[in-house]
GULOZA-991104 format. One record per residue (C-alpha): residue in three letters; residue number from 0; x, y, z. Coordinates in pm, 1 decimal, always signed. Layout:
N
{aa = ALA; i = NUM; u = X; v = Y; w = Z}
...
END
This chain:
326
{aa = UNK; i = 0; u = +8600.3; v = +11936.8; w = +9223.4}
{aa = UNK; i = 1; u = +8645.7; v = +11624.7; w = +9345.6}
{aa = UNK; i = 2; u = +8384.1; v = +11460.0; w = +9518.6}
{aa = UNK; i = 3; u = +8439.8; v = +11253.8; w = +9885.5}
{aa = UNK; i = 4; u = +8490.6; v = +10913.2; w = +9843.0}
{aa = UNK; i = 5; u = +8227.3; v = +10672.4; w = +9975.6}
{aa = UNK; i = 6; u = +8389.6; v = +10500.1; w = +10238.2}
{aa = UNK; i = 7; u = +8204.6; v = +10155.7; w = +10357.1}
{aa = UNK; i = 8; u = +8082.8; v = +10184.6; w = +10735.1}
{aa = UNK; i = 9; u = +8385.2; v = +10012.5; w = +10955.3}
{aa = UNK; i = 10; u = +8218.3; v = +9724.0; w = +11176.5}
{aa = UNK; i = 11; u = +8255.3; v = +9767.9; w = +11514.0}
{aa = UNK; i = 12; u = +8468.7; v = +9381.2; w = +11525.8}
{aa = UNK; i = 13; u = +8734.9; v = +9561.1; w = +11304.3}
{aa = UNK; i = 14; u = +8763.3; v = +9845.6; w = +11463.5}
{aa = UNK; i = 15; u = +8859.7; v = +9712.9; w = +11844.4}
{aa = UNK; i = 16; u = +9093.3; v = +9457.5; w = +11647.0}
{aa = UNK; i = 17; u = +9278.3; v = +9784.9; w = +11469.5}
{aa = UNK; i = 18; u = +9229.8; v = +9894.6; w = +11827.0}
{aa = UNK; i = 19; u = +9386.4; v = +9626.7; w = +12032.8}
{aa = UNK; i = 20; u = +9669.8; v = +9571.9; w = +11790.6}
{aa = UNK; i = 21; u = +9998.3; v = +9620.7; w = +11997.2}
{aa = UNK; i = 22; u = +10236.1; v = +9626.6; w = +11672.5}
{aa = UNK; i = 23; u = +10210.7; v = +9628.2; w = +11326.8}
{aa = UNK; i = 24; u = +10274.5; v = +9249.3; w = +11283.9}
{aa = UNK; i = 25; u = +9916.5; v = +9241.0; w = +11437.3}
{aa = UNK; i = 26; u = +9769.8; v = +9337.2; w = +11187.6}
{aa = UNK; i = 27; u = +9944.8; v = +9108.7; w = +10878.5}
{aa = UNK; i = 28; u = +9921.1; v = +8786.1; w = +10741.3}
{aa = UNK; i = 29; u = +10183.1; v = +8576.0; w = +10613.9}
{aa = UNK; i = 30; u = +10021.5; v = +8440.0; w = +10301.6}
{aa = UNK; i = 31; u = +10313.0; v = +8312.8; w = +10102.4}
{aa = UNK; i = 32; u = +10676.6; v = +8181.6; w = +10221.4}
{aa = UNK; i = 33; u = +10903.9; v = +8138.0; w = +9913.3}
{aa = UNK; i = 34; u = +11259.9; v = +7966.6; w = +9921.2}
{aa = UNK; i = 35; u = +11495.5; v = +8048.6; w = +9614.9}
{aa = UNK; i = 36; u = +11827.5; v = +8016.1; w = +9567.8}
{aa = UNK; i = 37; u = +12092.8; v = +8225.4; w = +9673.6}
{aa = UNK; i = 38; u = +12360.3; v = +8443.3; w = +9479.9}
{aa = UNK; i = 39; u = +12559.2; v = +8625.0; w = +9782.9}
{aa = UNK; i = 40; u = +12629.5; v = +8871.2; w = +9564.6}
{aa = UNK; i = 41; u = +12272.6; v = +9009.7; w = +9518.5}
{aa = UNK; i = 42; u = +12199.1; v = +9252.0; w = +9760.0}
{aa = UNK; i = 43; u = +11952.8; v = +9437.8; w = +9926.6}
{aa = UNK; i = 44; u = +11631.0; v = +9409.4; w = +9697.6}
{aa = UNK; i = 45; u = +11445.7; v = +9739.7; w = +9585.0}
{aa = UNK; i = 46; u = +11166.0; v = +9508.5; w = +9450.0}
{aa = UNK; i = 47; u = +11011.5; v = +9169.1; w = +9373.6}
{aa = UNK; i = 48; u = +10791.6; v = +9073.6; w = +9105.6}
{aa = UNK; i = 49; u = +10621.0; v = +8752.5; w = +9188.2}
{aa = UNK; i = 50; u = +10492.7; v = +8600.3; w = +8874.9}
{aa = UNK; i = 51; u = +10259.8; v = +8208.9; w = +8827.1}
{aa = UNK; i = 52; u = +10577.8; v = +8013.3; w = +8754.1}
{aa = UNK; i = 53; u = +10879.8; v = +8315.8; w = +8749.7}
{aa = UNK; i = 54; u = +10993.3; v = +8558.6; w = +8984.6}
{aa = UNK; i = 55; u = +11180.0; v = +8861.5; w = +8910.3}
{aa = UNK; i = 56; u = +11435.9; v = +9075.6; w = +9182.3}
{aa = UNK; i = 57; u = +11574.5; v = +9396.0; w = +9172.1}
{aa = UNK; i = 58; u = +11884.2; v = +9472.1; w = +9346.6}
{aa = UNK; i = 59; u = +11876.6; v = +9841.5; w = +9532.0}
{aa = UNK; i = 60; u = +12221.1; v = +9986.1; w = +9427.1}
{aa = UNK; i = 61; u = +12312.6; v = +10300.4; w = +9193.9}
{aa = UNK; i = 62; u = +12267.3; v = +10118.8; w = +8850.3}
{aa = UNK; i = 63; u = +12019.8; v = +9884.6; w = +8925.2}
{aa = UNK; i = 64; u = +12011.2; v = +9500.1; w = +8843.1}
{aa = UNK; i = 65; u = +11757.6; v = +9218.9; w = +8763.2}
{aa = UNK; i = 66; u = +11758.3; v = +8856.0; w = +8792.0}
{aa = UNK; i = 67; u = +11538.3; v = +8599.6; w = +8742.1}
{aa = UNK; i = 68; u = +11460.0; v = +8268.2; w = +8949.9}
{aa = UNK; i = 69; u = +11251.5; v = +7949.7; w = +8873.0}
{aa = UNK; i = 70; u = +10914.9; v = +7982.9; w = +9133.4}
{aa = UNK; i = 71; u = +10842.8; v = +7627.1; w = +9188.2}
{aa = UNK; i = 72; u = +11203.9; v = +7480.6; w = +9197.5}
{aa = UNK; i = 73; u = +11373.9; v = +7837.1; w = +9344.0}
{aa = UNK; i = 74; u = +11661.5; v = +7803.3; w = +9056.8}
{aa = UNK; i = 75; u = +11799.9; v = +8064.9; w = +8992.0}
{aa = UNK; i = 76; u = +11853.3; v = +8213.6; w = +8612.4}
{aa = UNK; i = 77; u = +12072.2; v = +8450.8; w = +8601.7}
{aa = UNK; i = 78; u = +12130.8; v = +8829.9; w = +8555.1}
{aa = UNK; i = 79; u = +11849.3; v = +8957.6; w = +8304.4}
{aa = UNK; i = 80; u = +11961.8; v = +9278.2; w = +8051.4}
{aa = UNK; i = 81; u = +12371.4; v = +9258.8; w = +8163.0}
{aa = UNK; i = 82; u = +12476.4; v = +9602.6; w = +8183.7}
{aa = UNK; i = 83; u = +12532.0; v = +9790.6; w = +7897.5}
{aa = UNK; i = 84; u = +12351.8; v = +10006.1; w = +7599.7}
{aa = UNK; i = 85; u = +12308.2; v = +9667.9; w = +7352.1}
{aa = UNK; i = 86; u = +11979.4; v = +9474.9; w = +7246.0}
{aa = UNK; i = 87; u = +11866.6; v = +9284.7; w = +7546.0}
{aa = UNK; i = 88; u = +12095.9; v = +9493.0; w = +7771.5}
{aa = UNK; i = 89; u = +12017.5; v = +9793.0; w = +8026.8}
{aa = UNK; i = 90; u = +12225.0; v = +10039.3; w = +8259.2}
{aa = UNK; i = 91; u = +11951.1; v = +10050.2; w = +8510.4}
{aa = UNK; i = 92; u = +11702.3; v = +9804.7; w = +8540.0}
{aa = UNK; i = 93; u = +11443.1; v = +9985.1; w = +8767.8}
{aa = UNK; i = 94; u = +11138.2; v = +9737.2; w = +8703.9}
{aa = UNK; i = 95; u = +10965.6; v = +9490.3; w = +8549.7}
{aa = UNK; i = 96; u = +10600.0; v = +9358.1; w = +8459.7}
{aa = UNK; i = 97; u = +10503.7; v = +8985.8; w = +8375.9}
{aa = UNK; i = 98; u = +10283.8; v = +9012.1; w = +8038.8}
{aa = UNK; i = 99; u = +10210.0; v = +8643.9; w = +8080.0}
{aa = UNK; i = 100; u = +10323.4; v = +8347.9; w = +8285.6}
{aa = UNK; i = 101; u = +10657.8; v = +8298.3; w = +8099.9}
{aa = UNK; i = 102; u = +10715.8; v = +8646.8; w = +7958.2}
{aa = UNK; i = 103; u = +10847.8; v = +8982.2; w = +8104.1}
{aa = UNK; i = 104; u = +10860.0; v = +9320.3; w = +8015.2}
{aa = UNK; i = 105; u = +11191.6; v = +9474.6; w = +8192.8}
{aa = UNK; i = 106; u = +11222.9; v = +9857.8; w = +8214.3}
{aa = UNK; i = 107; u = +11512.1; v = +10037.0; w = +8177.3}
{aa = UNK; i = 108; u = +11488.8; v = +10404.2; w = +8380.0}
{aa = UNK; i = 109; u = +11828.2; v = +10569.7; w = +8197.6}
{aa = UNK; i = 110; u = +11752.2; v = +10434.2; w = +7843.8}
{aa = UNK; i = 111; u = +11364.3; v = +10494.9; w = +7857.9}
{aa = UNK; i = 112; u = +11348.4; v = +10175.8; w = +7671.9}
{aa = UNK; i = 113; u = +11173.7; v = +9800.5; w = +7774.6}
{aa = UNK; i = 114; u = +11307.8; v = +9513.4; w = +7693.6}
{aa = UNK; i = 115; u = +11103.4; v = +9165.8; w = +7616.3}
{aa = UNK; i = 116; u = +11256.0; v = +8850.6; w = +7799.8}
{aa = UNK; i = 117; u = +11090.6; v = +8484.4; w = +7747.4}
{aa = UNK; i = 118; u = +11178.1; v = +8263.3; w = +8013.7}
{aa = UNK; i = 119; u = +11175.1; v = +7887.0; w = +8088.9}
{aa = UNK; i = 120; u = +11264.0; v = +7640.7; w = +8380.1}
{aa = UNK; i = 121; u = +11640.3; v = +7629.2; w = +8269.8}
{aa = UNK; i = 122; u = +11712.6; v = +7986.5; w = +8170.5}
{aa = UNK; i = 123; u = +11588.4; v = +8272.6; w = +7987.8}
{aa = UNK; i = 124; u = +11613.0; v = +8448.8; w = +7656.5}
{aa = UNK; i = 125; u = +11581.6; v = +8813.0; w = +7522.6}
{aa = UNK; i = 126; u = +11279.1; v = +8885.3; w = +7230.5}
{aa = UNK; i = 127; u = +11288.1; v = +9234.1; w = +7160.8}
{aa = UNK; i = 128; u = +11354.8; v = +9623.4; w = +7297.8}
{aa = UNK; i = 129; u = +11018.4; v = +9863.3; w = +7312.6}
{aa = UNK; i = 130; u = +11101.6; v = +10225.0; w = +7300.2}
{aa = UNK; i = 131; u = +10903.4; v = +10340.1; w = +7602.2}
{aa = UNK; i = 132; u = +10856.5; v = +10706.0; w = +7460.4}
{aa = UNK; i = 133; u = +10578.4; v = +10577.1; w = +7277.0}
{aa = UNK; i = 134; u = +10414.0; v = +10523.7; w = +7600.6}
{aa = UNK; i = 135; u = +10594.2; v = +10836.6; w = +7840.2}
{aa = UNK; i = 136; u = +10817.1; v = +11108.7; w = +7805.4}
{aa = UNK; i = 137; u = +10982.3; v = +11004.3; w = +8135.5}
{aa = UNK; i = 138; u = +11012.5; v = +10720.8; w = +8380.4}
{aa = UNK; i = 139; u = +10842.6; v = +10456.6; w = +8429.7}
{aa = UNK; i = 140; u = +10869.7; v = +10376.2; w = +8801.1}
{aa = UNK; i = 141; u = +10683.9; v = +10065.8; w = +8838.6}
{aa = UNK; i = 142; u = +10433.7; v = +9869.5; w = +8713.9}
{aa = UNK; i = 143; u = +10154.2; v = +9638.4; w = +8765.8}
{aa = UNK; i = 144; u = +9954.3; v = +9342.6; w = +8582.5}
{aa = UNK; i = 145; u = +9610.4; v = +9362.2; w = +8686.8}
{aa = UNK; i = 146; u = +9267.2; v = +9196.1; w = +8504.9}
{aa = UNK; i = 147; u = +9471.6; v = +9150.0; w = +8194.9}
{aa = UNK; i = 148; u = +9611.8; v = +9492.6; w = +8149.8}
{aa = UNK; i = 149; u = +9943.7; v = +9693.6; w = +8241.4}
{aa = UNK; i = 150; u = +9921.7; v = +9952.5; w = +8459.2}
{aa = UNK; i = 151; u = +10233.5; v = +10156.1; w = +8423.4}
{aa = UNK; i = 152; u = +10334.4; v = +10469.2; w = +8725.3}
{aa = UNK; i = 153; u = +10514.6; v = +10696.6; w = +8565.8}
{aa = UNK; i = 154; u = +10711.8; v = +10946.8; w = +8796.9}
{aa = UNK; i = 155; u = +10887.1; v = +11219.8; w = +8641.4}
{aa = UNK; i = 156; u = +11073.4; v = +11527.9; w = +8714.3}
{aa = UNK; i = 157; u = +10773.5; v = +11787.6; w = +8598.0}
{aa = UNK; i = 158; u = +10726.7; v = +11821.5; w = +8222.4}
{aa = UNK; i = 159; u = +10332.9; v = +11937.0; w = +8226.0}
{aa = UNK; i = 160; u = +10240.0; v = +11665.7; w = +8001.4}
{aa = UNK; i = 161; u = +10270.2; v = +11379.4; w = +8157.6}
{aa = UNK; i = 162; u = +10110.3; v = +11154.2; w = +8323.0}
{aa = UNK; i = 163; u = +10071.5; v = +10925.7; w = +8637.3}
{aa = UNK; i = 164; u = +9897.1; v = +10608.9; w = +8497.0}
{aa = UNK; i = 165; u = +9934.5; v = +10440.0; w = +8162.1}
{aa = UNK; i = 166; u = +9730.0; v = +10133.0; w = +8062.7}
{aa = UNK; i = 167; u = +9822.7; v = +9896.8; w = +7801.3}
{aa = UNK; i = 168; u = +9627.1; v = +9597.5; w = +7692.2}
{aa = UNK; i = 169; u = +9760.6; v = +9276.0; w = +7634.3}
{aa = UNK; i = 170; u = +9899.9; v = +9361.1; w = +7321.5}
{aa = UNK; i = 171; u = +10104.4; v = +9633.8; w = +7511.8}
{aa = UNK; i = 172; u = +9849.2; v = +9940.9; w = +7357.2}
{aa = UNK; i = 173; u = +9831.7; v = +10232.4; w = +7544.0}
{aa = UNK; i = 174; u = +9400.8; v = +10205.1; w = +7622.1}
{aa = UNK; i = 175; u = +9480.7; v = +10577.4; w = +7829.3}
{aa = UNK; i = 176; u = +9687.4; v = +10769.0; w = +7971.4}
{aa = UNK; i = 177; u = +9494.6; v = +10937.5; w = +8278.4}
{aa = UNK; i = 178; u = +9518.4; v = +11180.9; w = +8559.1}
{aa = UNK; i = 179; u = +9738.3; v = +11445.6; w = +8395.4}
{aa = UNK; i = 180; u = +9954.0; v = +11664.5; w = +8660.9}
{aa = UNK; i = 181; u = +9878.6; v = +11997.7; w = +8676.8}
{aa = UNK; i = 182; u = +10182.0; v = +12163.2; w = +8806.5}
{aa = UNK; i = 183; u = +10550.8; v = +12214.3; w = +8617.3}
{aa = UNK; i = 184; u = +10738.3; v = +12141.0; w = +8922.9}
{aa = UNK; i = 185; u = +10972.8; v = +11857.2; w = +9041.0}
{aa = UNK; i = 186; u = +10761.1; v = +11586.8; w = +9147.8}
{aa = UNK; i = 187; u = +10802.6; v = +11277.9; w = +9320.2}
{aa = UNK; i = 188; u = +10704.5; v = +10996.1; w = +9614.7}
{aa = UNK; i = 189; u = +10378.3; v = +10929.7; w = +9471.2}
{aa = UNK; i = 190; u = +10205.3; v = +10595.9; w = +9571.2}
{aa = UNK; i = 191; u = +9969.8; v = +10388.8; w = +9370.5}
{aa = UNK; i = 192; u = +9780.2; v = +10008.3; w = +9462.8}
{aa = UNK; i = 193; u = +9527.1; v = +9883.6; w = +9273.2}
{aa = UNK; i = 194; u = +9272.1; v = +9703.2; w = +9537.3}
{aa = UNK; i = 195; u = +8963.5; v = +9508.1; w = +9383.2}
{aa = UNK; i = 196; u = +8796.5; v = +9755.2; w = +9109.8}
{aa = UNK; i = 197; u = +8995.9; v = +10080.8; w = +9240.6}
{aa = UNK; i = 198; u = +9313.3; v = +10254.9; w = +9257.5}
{aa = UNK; i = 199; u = +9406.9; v = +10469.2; w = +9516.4}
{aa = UNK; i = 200; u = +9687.8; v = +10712.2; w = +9516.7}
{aa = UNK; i = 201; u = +9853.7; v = +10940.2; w = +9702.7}
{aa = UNK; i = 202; u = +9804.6; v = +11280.1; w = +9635.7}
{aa = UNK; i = 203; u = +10012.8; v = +11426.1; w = +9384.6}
{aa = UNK; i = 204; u = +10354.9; v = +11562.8; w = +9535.3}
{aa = UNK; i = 205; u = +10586.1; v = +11847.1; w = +9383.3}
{aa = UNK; i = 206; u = +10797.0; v = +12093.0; w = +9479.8}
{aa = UNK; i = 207; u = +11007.4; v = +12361.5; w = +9308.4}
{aa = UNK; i = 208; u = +11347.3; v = +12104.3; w = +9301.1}
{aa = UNK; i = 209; u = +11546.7; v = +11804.8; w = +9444.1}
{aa = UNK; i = 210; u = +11753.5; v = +12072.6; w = +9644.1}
{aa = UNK; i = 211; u = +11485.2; v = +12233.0; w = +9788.4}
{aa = UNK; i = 212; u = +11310.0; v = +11902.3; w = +9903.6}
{aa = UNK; i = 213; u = +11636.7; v = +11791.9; w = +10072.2}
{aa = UNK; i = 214; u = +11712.1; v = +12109.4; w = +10250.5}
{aa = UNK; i = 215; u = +11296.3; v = +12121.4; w = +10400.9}
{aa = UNK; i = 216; u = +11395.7; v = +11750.9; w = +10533.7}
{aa = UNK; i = 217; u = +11186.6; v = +11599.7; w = +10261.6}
{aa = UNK; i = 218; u = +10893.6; v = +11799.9; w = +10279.2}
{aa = UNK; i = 219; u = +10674.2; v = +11844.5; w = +9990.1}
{aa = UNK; i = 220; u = +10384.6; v = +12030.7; w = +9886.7}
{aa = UNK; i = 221; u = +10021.7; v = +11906.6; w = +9792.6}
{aa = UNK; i = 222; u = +10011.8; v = +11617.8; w = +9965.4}
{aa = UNK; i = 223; u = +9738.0; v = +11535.8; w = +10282.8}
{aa = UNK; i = 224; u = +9488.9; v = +11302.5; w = +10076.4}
{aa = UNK; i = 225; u = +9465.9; v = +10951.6; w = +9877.6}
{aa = UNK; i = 226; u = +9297.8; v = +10988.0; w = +9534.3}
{aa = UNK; i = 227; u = +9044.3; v = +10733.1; w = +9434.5}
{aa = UNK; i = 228; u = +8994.8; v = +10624.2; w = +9070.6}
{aa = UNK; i = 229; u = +8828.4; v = +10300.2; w = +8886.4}
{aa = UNK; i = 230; u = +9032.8; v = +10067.7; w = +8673.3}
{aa = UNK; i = 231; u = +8950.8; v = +10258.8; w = +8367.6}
{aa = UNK; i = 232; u = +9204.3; v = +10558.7; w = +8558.6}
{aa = UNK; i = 233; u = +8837.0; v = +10802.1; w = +8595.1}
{aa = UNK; i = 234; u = +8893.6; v = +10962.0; w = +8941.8}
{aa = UNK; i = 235; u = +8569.4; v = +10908.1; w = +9151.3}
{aa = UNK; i = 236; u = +8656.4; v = +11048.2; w = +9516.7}
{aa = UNK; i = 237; u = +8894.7; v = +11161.5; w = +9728.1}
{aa = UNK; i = 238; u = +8996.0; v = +11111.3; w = +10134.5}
{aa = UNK; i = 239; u = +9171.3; v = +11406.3; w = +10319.6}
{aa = UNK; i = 240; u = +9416.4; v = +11286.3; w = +10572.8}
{aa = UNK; i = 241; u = +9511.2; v = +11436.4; w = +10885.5}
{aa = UNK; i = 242; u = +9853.9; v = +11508.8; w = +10782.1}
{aa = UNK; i = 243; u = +10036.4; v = +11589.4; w = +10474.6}
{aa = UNK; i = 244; u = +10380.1; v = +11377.2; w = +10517.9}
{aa = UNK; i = 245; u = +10496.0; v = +11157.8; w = +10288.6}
{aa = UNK; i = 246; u = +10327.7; v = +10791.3; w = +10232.6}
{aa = UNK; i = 247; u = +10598.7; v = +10504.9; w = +10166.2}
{aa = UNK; i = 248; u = +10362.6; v = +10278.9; w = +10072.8}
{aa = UNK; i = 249; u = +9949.3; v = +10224.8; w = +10099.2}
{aa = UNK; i = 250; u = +9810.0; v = +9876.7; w = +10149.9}
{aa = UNK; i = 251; u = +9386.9; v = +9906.0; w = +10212.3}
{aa = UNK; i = 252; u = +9230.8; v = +9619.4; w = +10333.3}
{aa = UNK; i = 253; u = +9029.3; v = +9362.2; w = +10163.3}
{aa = UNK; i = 254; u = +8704.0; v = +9575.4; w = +10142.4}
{aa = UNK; i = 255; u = +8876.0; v = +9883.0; w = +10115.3}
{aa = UNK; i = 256; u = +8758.2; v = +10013.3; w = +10468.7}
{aa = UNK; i = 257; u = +9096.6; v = +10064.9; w = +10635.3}
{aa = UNK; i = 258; u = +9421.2; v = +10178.6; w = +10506.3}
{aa = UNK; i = 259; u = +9775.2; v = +10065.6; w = +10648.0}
{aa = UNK; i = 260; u = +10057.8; v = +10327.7; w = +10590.6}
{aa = UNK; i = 261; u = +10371.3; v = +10343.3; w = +10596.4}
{aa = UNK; i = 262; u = +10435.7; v = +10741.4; w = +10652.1}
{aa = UNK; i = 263; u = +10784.1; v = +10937.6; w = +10623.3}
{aa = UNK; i = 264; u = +10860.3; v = +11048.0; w = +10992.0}
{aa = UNK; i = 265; u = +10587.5; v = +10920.0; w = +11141.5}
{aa = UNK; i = 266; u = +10602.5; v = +10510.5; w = +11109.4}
{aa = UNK; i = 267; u = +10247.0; v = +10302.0; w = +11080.3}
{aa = UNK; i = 268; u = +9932.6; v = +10444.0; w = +11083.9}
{aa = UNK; i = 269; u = +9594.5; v = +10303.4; w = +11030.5}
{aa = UNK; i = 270; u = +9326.2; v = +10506.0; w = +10893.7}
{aa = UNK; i = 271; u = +9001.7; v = +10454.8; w = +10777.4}
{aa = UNK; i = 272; u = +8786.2; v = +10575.6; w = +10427.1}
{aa = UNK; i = 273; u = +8739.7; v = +10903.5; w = +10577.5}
{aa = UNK; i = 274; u = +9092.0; v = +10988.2; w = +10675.6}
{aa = UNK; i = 275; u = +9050.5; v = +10913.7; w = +11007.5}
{aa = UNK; i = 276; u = +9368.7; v = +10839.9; w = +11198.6}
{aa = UNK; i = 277; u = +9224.0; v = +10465.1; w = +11388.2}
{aa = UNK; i = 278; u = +9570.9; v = +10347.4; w = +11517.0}
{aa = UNK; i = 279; u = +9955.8; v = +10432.1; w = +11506.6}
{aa = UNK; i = 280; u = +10132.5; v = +10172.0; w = +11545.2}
{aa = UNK; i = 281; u = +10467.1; v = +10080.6; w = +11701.9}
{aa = UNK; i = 282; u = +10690.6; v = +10075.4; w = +11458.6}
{aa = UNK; i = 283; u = +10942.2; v = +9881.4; w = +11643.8}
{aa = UNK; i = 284; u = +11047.1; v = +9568.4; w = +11457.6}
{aa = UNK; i = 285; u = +11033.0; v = +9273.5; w = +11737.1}
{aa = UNK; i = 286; u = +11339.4; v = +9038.9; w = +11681.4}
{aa = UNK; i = 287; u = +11270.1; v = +8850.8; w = +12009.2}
{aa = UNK; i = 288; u = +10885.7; v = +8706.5; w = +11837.6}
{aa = UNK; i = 289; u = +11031.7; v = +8690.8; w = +11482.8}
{aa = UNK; i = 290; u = +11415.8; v = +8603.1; w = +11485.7}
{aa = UNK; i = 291; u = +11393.3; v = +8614.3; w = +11111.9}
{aa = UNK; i = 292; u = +11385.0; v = +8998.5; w = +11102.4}
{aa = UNK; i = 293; u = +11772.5; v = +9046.2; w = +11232.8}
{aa = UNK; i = 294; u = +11883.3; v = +8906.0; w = +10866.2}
{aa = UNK; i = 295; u = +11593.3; v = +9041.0; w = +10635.1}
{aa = UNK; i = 296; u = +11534.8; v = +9342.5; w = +10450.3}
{aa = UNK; i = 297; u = +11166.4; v = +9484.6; w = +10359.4}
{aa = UNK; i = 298; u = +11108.8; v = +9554.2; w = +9985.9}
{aa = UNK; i = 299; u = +11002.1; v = +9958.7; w = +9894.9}
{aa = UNK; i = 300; u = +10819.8; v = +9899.6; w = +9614.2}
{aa = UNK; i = 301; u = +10441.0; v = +9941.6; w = +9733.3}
{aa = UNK; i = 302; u = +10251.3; v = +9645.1; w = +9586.0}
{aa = UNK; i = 303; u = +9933.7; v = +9571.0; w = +9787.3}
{aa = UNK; i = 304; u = +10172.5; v = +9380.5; w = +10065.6}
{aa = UNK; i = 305; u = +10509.4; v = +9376.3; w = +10235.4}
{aa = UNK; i = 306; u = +10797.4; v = +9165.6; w = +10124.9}
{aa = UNK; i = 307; u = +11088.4; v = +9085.2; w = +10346.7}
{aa = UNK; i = 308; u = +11367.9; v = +8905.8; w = +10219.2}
{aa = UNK; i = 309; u = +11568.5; v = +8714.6; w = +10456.8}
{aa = UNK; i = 310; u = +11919.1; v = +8581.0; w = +10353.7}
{aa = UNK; i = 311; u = +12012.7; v = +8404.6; w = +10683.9}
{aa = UNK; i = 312; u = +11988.5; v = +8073.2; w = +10544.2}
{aa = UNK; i = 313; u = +12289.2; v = +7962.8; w = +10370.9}
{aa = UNK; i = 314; u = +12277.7; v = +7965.2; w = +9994.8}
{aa = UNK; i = 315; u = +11883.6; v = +8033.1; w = +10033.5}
{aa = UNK; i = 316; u = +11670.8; v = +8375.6; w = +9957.1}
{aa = UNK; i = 317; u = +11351.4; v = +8342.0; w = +10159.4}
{aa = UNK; i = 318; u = +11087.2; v = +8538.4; w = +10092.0}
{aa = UNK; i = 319; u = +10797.6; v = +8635.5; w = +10334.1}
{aa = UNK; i = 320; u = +10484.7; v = +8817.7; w = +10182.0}
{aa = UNK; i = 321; u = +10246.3; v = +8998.5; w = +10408.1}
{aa = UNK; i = 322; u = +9872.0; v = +9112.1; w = +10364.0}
{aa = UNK; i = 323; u = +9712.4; v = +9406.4; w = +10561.7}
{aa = UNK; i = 324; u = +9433.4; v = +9169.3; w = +10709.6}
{aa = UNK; i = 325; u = +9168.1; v = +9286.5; w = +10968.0}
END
């Protein structure tokens, strides 16, 4: 059984600001604007992966793309892994990790395979393919660089053995492979942001297959709580939510007091470390207070902030990253 999580007590101060927030803009800060250049060819974005001196973006569509830019000068590099089954290649490019500041670890979803990419101010250049079985049976959804390790989600389509987290060390090691699922079932939508010295999660999802989910309007079963771990992946609590729909994404605050969510069929919601519904928000996006919004598109990879990417400018990519900051 898994214990409540110990939620911090919520100050009264950030409590009437969830309270008075009128939108969900309220409640953000713009920490970072980022200006790169502009292929018109490249769009929408699934995902961004912001790295000390490289940035990585990959393009939404049916066999997914990467490319590359230049952080400080906004150059961009060019297509990483061109389509195809070859060394240094991929037929869908689904994420990528930077393992330091120059190098990149690019996953390939169809091939189960990663490939190793150094870059540099006026390009890039591929190192070497990694056979990702070694790691998972199935997919590696996304991944994370936090403290020096890899933290690798794995979503799959319900073999009983695998798993949701896989850390690597710097040398790329699996150090564990935690929180086993516990059901042979299709499973999918799971969530996963590393805050501070935790991980939260939403609660594992499944459901008998894709057909079914479709047909219940995207309902799934076992959902209705965020799972709380430590770095190490050793689950140490758990908060039951109100409601059992789908979380998007999961951005807490900075003392992990308050959770912003972005919930299927229901829009923004606030809660707090005891489930606690504090705020919905409108989920309106107001075009008249920021004009930039009519040309942008929000990133749906959950990563501890929102991303919109805004290609109004000509020949310019801007990028706008948000915090969840009461």
């Amino acid at each position: 059984m898994i214990p409540d999580y110990e939620s911090r007590p919520l100050s009264q101060e950030k409590r009437e600001r969830i309270q008075s927030a009128d939108s969900f803009f309220d409640l953000l800060k713009l920490t970072e604007t980022i200006e790169l250049d502009l292929n018109y060819g490249l769009w929408p974005f699934r995902d961004f992966i912001i790295g000390e001196k490289y940035i990585i973006g990959i393009i939404a569509t049916s066999n997914m793309r990467a490319y590359a830019w230049h952080r400080e000068s906004g150059r961009f590099l060019g297509e990483l892994a061109p389509y195809g089954k070859g060394p240094g290649e991929a037929l869908s490019a689904n994420s990528a990790v930077f393992i330091d500041d120059s190098t990149a670890l690019l996953f390939d979803m169809v091939l189960s395979r990663a490939s190793l990419f150094y870059l540099s101010p006026d390009g890039f250049s591929f190192e070497d393919t990694i056979d990702t079985a070694v790691w998972s049976s199935s997919t590696i959804h996304y991944a994370w660089k936090n403290e020096g390790r890899i933290y690798l989600f794995n979503q799959s389509g319900g073999t009983i053995d695998t798993y949701r987290i896989i850390i690597l060390d710097k040398a790329l090691h699996p150090i564990k492979k935690c929180l086993p699922r516990k059901h042979n079932s299709f499973a999918m939508f799971e969530v996963f942001v590393i805050s501070g010295d935790k991980i939260f999660m939403s609660g594992e999802l499944y459901h008998k297959s894709m057909k079914q989910i479709k047909r219940d309007s995207w309902k799934v079963e076992g959902g209705g709580k965020i799972l709380v771990s430590d770095c190490d992946g050793n689950l140490i609590g758990r908060i039951d939510l109100p409601f059992e729909d789908l979380i998007l994404n999961m951005i807490p605050d900075r003392e992990n007091e308050t959770f912003f969510m972005d919930v299927f069929g229901q829009g923004k919601i606030i809660v707090d470390g005891n489930g606690r519904i504090l705020k919905k928000l409108d989920d309106r996006l107001d075009t008249d207070r920021f004009p930039w919004l009519k040309t942008s598109l929000r990133t749906t990879i959950p990563r501890g902030e929102l991303i919109y990417v805004d290609r109004g400018k000509e020949d310019k990519l801007i990028l706008r990253i948000f915090e969840y900051d009461v």
